[in-house]
TORPA-4810 file (N, C-alpha, C, O; in nm, 3 decimals):
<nodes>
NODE_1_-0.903_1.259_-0.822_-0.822_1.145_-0.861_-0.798_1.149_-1.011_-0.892_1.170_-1.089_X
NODE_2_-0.653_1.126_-1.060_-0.609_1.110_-1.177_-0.691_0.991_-1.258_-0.706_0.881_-1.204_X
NODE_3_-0.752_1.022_-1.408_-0.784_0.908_-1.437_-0.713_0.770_-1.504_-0.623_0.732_-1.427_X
NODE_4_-0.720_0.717_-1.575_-0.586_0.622_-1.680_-0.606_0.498_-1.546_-0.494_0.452_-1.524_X
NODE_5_-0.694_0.445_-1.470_-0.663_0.387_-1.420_-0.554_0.211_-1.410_-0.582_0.141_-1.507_X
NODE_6_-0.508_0.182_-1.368_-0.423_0.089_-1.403_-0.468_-0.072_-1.341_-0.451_-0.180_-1.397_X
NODE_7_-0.532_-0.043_-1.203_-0.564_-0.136_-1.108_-0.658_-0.113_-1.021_-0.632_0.006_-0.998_X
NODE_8_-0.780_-0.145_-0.932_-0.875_-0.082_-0.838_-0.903_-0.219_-0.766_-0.897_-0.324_-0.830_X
NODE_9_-0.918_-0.217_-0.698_-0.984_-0.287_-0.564_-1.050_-0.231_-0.422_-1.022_-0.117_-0.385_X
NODE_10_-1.127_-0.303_-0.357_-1.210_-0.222_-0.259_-1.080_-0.171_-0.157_-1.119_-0.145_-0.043_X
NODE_11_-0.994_-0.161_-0.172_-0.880_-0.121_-0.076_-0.782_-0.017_-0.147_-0.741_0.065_-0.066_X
NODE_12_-0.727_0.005_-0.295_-0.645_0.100_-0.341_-0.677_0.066_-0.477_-0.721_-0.035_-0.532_X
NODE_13_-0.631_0.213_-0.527_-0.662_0.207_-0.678_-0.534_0.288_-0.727_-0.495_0.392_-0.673_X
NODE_14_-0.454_0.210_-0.869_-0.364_0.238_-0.905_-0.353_0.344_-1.017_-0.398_0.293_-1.119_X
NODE_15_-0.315_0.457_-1.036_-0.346_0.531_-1.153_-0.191_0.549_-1.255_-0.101_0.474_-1.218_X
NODE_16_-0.167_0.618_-1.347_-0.073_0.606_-1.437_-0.012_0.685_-1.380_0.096_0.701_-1.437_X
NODE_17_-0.026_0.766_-1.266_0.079_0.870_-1.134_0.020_0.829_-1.016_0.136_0.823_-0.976_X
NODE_18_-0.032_0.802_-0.941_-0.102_0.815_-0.864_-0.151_0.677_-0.777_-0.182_0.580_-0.847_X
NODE_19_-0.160_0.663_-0.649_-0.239_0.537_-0.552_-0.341_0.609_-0.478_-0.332_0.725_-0.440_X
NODE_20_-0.468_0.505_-0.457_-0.545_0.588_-0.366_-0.558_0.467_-0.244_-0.615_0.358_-0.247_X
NODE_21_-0.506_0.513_-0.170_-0.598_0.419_-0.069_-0.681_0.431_0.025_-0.666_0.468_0.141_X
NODE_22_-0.797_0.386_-0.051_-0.953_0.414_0.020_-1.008_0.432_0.121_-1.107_0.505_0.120_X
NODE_23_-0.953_0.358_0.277_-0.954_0.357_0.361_-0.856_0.422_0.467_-0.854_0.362_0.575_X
NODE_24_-0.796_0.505_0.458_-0.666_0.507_0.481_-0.661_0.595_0.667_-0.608_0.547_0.767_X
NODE_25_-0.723_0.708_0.657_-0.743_0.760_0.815_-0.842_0.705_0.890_-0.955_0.667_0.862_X
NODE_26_-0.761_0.708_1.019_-0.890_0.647_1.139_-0.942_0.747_1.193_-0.885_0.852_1.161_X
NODE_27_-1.027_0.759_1.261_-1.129_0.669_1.249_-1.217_0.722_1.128_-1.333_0.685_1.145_X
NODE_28_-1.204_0.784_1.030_-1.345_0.860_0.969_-1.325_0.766_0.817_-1.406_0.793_0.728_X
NODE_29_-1.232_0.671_0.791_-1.235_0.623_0.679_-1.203_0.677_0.572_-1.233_0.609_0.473_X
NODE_30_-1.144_0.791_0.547_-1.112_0.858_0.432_-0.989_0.842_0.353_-0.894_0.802_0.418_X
NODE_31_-0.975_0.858_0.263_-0.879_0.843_0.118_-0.751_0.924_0.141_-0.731_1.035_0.191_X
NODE_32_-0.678_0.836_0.092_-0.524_0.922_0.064_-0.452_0.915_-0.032_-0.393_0.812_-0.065_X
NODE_33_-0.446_1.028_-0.093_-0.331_0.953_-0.249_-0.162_0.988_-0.242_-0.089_1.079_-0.203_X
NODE_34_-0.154_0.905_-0.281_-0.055_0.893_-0.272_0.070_0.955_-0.396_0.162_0.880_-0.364_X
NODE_35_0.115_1.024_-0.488_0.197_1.037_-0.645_0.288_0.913_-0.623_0.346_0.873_-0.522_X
NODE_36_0.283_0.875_-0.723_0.408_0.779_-0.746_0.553_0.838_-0.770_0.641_0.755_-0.751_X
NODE_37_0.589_0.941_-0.801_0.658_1.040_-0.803_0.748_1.077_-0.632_0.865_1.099_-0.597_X
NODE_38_0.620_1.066_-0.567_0.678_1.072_-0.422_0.681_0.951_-0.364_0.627_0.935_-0.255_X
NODE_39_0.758_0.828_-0.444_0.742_0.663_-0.364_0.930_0.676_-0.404_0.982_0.744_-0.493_X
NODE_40_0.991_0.593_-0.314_1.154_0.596_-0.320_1.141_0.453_-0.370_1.202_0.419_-0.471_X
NODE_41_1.062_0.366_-0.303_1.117_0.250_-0.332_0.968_0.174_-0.277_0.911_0.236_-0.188_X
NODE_42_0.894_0.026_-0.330_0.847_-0.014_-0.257_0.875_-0.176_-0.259_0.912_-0.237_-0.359_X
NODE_43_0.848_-0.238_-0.124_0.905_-0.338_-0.090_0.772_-0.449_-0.101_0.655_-0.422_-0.126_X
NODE_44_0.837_-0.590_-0.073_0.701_-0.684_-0.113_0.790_-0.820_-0.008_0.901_-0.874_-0.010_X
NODE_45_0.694_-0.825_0.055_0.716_-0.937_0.195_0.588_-0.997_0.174_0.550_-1.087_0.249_X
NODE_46_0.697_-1.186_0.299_0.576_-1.215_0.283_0.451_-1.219_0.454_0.500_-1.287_0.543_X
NODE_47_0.395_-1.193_0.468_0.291_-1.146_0.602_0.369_-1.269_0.671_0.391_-1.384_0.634_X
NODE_48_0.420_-1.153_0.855_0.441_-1.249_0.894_0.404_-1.169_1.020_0.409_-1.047_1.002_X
NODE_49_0.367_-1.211_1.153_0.340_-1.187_1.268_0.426_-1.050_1.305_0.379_-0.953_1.365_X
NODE_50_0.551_-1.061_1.262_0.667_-0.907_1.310_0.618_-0.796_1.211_0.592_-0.681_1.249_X
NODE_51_0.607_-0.840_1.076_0.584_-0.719_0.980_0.434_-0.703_0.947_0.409_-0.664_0.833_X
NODE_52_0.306_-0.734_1.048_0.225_-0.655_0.985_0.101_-0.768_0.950_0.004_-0.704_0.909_X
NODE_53_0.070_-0.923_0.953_-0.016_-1.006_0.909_-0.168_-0.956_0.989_-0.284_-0.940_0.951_X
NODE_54_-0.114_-0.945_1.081_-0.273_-0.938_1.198_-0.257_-0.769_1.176_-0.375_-0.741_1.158_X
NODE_55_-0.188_-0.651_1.168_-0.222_-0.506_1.178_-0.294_-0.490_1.074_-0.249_-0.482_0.959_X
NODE_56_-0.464_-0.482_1.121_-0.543_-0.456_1.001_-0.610_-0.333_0.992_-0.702_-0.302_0.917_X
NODE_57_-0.530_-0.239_1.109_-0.580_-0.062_1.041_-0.441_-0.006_1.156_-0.421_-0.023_1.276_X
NODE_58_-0.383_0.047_1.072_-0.341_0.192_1.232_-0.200_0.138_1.206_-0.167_0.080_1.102_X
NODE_59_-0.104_0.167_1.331_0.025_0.163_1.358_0.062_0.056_1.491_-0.013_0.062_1.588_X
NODE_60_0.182_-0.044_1.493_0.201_-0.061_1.596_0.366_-0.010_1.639_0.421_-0.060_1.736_X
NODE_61_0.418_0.069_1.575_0.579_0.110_1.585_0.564_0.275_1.549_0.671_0.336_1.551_X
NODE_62_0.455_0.346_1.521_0.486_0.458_1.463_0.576_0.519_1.381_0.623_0.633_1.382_X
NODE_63_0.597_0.392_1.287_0.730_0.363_1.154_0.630_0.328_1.063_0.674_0.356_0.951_X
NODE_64_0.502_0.273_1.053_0.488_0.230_0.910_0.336_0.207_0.968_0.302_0.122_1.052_X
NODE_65_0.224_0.339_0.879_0.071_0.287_0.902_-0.001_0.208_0.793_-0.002_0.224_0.671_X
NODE_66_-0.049_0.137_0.855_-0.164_0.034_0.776_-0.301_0.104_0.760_-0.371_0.143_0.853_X
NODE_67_-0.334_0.115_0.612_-0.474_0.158_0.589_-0.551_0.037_0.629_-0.494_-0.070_0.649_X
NODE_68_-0.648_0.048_0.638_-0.779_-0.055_0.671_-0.799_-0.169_0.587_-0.849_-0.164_0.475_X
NODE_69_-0.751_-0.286_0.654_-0.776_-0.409_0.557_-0.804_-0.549_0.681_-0.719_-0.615_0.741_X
NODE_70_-0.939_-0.555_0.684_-0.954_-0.670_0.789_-0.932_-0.810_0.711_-0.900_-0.903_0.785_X
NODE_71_-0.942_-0.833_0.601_-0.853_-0.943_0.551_-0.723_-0.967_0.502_-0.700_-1.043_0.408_X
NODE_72_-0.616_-0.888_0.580_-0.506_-0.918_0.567_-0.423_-0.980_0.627_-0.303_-0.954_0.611_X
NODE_73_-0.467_-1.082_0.712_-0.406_-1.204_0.757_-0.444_-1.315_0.680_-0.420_-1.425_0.730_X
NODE_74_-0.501_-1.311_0.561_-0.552_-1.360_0.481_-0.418_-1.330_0.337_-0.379_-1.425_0.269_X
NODE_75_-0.385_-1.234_0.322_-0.323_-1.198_0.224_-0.202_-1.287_0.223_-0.160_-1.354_0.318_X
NODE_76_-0.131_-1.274_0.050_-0.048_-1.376_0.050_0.117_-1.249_0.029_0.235_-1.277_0.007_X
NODE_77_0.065_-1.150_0.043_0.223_-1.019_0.048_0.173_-0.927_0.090_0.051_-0.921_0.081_X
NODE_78_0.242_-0.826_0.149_0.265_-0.712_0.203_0.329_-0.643_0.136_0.428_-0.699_0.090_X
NODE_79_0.310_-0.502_0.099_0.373_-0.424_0.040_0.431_-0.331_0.116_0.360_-0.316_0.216_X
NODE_80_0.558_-0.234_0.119_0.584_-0.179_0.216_0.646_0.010_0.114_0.767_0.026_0.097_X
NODE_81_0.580_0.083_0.081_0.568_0.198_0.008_0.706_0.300_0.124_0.674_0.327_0.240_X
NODE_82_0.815_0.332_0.083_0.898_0.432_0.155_0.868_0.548_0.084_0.855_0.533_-0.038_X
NODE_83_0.853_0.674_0.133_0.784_0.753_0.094_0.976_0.891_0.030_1.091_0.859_0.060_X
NODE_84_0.951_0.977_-0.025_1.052_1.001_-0.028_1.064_1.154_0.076_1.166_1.199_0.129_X
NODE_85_0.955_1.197_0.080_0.954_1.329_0.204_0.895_1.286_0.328_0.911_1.361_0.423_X
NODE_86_0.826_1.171_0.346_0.801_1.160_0.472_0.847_1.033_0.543_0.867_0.924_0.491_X
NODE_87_0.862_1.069_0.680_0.902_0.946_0.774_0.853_0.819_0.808_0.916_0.720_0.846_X
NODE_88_0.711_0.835_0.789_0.598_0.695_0.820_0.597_0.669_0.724_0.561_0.755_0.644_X
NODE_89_0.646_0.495_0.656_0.628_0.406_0.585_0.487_0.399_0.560_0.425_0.460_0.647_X
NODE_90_0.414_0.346_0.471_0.306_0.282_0.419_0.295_0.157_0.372_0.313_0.118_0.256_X
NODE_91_0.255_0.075_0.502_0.242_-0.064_0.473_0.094_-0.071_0.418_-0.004_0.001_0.440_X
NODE_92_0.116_-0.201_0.327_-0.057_-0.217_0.230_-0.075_-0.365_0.179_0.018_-0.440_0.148_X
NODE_93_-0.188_-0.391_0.175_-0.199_-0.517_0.088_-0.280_-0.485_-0.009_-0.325_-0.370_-0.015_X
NODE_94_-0.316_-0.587_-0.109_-0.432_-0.583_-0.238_-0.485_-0.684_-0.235_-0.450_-0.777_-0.162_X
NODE_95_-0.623_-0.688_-0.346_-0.700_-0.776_-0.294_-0.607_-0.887_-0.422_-0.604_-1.009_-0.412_X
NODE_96_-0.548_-0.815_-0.522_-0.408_-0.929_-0.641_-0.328_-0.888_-0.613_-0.286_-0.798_-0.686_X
NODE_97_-0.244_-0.925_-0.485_-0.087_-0.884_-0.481_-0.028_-0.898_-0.586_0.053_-0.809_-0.614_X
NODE_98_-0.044_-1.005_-0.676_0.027_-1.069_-0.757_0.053_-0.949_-0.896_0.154_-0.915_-0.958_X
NODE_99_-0.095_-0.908_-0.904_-0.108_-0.831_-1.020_-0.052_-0.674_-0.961_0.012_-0.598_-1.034_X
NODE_100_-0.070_-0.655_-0.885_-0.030_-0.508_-0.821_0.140_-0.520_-0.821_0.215_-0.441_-0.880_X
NODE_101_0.178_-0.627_-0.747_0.357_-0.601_-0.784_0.454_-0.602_-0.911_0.565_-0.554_-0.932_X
NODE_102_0.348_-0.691_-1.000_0.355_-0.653_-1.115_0.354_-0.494_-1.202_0.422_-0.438_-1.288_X
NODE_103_0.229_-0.466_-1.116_0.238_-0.303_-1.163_0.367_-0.288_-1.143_0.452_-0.304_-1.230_X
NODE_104_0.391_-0.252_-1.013_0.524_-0.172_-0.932_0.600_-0.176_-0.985_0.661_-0.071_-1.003_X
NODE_105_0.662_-0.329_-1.062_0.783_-0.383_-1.086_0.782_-0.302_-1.288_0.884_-0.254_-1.336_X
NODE_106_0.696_-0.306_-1.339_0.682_-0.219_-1.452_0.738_-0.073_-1.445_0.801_-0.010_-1.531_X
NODE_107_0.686_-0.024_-1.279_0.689_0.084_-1.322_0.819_0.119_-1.198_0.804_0.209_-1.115_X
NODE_108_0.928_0.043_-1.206_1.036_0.029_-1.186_1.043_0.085_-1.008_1.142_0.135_-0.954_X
NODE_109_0.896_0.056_-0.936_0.948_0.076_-0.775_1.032_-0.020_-0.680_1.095_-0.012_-0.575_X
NODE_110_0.995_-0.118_-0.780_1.031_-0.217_-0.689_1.204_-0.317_-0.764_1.217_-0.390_-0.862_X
NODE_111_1.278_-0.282_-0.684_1.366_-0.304_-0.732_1.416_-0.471_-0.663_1.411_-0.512_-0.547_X
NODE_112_1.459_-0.534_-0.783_1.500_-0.677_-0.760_1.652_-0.698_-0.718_1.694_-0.812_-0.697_X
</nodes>
């Protein structure tokens, strides 16, 4: 993992290139990073029963997997990461949405 970190929580950690998210394969729990380099665009919803509030690990459309977060029906956004070479979306929450879309929006993914 790149260091310069930007953001960390027990769920993803933000680097000055780079996301990790900690939990990310089932079943063995292991890490995935992500380059920011390879993100097209990422999106920010708010949790709702269709996009994802109760999916707290895995896939239910085989369009967009959720790393492991059993308090994310709890969360107050959803993030939705389009990848630019691959087909499966990366849906995510944080434990500071607030401060994490902030990142994004700095670092111009998230377009208004």
């Amino acid at each position: 993992m790149e260091t310069g970190v930007v953001y960390s929580d027990s769920l993803l950690v933000i680097t000055n290139k780079e996301m990790v998210f900690r939990h990310y394969y089932f079943p063995m729990l292991k890490r995935r990073i992500v380059h920011l380099a390879d993100i097209e665009r990422i999106t920010v919803e708010k949790p709702t029963l269709r996009n994802g509030k109760w999916r707290l690990w895995g896939t239910g459309n085989f369009k967009t997997w959720f790393p492991m977060d059993f308090q994310r029906p709890k969360r107050d956004r959803i993030f939705f990461a389009t990848l630019k070479s691959q087909w499966v979306n990366i849906g995510f929450t944080a434990e500071n949405g607030e401060e994490v879309e902030e990142i994004f929006r700095g670092k111009n993914l998230i377009k208004s």
